[in-house]
N, C-alpha and C positions, 0 to 999 in steps of 0.2 A: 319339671315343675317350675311354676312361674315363679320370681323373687317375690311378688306379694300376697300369694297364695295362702290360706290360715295353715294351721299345725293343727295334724290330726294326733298327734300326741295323744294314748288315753282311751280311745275308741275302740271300737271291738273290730268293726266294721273296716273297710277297706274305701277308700275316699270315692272312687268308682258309685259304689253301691249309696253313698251319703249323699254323695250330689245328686244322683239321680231320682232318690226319693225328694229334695228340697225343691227340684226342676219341674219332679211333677206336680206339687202340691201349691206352687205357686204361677206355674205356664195353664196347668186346666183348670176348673170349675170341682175339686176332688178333694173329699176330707180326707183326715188323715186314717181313716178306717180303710179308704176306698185305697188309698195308696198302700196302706197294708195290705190288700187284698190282691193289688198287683204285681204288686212284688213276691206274693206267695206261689201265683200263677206262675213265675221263674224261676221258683225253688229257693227263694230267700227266706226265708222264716223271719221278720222283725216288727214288733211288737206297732201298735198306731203311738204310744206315747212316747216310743224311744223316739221315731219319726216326728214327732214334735217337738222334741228336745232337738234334734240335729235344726229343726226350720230354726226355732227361738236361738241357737246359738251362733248357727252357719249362715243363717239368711241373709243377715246385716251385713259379715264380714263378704257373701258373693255380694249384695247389694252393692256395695263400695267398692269393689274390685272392678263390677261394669262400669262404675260411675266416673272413675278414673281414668277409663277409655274409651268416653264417649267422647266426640268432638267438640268444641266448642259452640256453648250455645245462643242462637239468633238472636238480633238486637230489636225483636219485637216482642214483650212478654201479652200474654190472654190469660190473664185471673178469671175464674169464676169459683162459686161455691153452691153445693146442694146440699140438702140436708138429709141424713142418716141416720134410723133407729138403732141407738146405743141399749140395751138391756131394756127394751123398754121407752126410753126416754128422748127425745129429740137432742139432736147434737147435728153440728154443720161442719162438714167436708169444703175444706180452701184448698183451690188446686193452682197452680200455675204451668204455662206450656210454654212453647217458644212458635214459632211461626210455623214449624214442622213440624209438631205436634209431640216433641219429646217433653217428657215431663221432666220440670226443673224441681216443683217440691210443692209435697202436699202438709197439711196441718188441721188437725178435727180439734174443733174447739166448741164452747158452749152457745156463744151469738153469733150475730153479724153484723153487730154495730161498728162502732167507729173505730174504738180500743183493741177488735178483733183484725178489722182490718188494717191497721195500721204495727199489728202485733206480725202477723203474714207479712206486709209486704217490707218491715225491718226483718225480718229471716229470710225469707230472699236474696234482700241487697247484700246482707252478711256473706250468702249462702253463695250470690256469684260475683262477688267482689267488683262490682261494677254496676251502672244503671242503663237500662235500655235505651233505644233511641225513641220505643214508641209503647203503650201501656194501652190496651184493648181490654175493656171493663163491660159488662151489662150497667142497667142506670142503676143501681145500689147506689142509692146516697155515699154510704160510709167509704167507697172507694176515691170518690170525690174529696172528702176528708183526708183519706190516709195520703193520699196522690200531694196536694195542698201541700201537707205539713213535711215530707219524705220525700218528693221527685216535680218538685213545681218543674223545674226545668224539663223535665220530657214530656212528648208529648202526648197526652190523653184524650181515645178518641172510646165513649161511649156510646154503645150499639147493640142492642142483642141478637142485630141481625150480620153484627162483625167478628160473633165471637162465638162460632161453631165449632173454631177446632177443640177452644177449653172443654164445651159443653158435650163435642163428643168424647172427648179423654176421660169421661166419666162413666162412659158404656162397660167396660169391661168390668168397674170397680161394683156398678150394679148388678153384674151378671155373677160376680162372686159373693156379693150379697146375699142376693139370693139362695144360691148353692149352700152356705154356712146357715141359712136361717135367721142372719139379721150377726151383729157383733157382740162380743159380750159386756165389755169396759173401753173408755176412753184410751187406755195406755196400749194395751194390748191391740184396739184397732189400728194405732196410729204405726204401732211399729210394724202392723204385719201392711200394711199398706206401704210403707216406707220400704218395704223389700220389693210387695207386690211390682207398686210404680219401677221400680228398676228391671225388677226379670222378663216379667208378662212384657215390656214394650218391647224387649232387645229382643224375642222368638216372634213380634207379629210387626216384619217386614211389611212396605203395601201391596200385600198379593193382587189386590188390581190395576197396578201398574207394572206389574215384571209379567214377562216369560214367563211358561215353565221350568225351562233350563235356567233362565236367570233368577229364577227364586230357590230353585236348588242351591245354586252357587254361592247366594247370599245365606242361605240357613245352613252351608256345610261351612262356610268363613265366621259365622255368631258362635257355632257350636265349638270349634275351635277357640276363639274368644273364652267362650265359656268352659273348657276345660283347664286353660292354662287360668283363671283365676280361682278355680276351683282345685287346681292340683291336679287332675284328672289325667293319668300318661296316655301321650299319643298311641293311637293304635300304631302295630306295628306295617 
């Protein structure tokens, strides 16, 4: 078991069977009904809300465990933001990437004016303790503001036709959308996205650039990853 691994202390369940319900429920497009359904297909018997319980309490602490062993990240950041039906209501999705499309941190807020984005790109700086060499923006005015007042010294190049990789790191977040029927509160999306952005990227290597065999080898080297911060004992 790895040294930062959480304590299953308290559980009924065996960390095996906890991670892999949290794996599936944030690597596919699967409620937690669905995930109870699967795992009954295996002869596990456990409830869709205990499975919620395990995402709400274990998501974070895996979140943070790949977060910590991810490499450092590229000195070219790609903000964008789209917007996302909260219960109902309009709310805006703030993403940031790095050149290689790992995601550094998202943030759902209520605008997208200046106050927002300059609210995102101080959680950022905080969040990598450093400022990039170079800040890739769509024309959103308010970027121009936040950029101003926060990073005059780097450089800012506005483009929407420079800022594909942000705009696709948005793909999957929509396809879970979907899948849930839309989110239900501001807090709860923000946190289940703040796990999602860490799991979902670390299981989807760029399958159109590997081999077959070289994509094997990279998904048997993640899953390892993902055992040891999960606590998960090696196979023998």
């Amino acid at each position: 078991m790895d040294a930062g691994s959480p304590s299953y202390k308290g559980f009924r369940y065996p960390a095996e069977i906890i991670a892999h319900c949290v794996w599936l429920y944030h690597r596919f497009p699967l409620s937690f009904r669905e995930v109870e359904e699967l795992m009954l297909a295996r002869g596990v018997i456990v409830s869709y809300e205990t499975i919620r319980q395990w995402c709400a309490k274990l998501g974070p602490a895996y979140a943070a465990g790949l977060r910590r062993r991810k490499p450092r990240a590229g000195d070219k950041r790609h903000l964008d933001e789209v917007f996302v039906e909260i219960n109902g209501e309009r709310r805006y999705l703030w993403r940031a990437v790095d050149q290689d499309g790992n995601v550094l941190d998202v943030l759902v807020q209520s605008r997208r004016d200046d106050k927002a984005a300059r609210r995102f790109m101080a959680k950022l700086m905080k969040k990598q303790c450093r400022v990039p060499r170079a800040l890739v923006t769509d024309k959103l005015r308010s970027y121009g503001v936040a950029h101003r007042e926060l990073m005059r010294s780097v450089e800012h190049r506005q483009s929407k036709y420079l800022n594909n990789r942000a705009e696709n790191s948005h793909q999957p977040t929509r396809q879970r959308e979907r899948a849930m029927k839309g989110f239900r509160s501001p807090a709860s999306t923000q946190k289940f996205l703040s796990v999602f952005s860490a799991v979902s990227p670390h299981f989807r290597p760029r399958r159109h650039l590997l081999t077959a065999p070289d994509y094997r080898a990279e998904m048997t080297i993640r899953f390892t990853t993902w055992n040891k911060i999960t606590g998960v004992p090696a196979a023998p």
